[in-house]
C-alpha positions, 0 to 999 in steps of 0.5 A, a space after each residue: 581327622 575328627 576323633 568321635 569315639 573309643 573302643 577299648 580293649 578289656 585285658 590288659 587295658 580295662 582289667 588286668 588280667 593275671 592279678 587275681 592269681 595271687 589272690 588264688 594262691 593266698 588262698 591255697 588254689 591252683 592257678 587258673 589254667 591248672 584249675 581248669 584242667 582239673 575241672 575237666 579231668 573231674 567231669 570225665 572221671 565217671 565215663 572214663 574212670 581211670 583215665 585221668 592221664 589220657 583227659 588231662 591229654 585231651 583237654 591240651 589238645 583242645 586248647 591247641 586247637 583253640 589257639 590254632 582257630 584264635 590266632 590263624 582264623 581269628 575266632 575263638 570258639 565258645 567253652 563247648 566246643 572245645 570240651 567237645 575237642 577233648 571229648 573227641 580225643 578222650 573216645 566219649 561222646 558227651 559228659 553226664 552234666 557239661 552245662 555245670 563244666 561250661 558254668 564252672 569254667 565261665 565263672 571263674 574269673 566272676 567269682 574271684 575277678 582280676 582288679 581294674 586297671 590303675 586309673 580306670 575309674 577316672 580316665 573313662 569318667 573323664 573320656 565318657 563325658 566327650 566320646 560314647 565308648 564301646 569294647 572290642 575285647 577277645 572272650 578267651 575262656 570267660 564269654 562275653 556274658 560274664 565279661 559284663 558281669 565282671 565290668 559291672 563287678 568293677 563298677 565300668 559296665 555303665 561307661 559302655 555303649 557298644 561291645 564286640 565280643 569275639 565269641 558273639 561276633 563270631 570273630 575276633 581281633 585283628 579281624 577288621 570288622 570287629 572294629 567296623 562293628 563297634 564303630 556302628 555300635 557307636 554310631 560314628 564312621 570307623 575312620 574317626 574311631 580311635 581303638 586302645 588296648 595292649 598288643 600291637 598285632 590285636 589292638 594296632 594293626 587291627 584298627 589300622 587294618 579298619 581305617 581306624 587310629 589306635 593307641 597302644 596302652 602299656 600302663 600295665 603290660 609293655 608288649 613293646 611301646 618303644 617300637 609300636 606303629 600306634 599313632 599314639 602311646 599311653 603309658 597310663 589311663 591318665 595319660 590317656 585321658 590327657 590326650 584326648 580330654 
């Protein structure tokens, strides 16, 4: 079957995820899901002054019930949503400036961001020049917005025609249509779309699922290439770029 184009994964594939943590303890800040926690906490301390406890409590429960609506219905609610959660279990309506919060949490891998991937730059110089490109990629906390200003950040905007962005989309991988829905954006047929990225239930079933091919990426985490059922496996950007160049 003929190859007309990619898709790629953004964590883990395109950038790699957790390595501004260092960067953050080098400079005496808390990792990044304890800075978000504080974020809240600070936000709710003046309608519910003496509560921090009971908000650190309630900002958990939001993000089990996001986990909970990612992994089972497979769409990620945007931050307000579930600073809502929280505000829900904390006993208050709303907070005196939630915008800043949403701003502060959304910016946060913006203002520090995690470094590409090794070889991003030339694999995808290498891969643009014979295939149009597009990401299908999973907004956690940082919306699809900002993921842009974090490619363009790392020089990687450019090589893209096409993104599916969960919390735009309004679903999120392994749900098949993100895959029908970048293969549009691209212009080709979904069966003749070859997705890469770095977890086998998001980035290969899901594809499959499609009708499209996938290539489990493990340059920079291995979530278990040796027992993968991608139709292919690369172990570098390079080496990925060596298949299909």
């Amino acid at each position: 079957m003929k190859i007309a184009a990619l898709s790629f994964d953004l964590w883990d594939t395109l950038v790699a995820d957790d390595s501004d943590e260092p960067l953050r303890a080098a400079r005496g800040w808390p990792a990044k899901p304890a800075a978000r926690e504080a974020l809240y906490v600070a936000a709710t301390a003046s309608v519910a002054p003496g509560r921090s406890e009971a908000a650190r409590a309630a900002w958990a429960l939001s993000l089990d019930w996001f986990r909970r609506e990612w992994k089972v219905h497979h769409r990620t609610p945007p931050l307000r949503a579930r600073i809502a959660v929280a505000n829900r279990a904390l006993g208050v309506s709303a907070l005196p400036d939630e915008h800043a919060l949403v701003a502060a949490l959304a910016e946060m891998e913006v203002a520090l961001p995690p470094a590409p991937a090794p070889g991003v730059h030339a694999a995808l110089e290498r891969l643009a020049g014979r295939y149009p490109l597009g990401i299908v990629s999973d907004a956690i906390v940082t919306p699809g917005h900002d993921l842009r200003r974090l490619l363009a950040h790392h020089g990687l905007l450019g090589y893209f025609r096409a993104f599916v962005f969960s919390d735009e989309a309004g679903f999120s991988k392994p749900d098949p249509r993100a895959f029908h829905r970048v293969a549009r954006g691209l212009g080709v047929p979904v069966a003749q779309l070859v997705h890469v990225g770095d977890r086998e239930s998001n980035d290969v079933a899901g594809p499959h699922a499609a009708g499209a091919r996938a290539v489990l990426y493990t340059g920079v985490v291995d979530r278990g290439g040796a027992r993968s059922a991608a139709d292919w496996v690369a172990p570098s950007l390079t080496a990925l770029a060596d298949l299909f160049c």
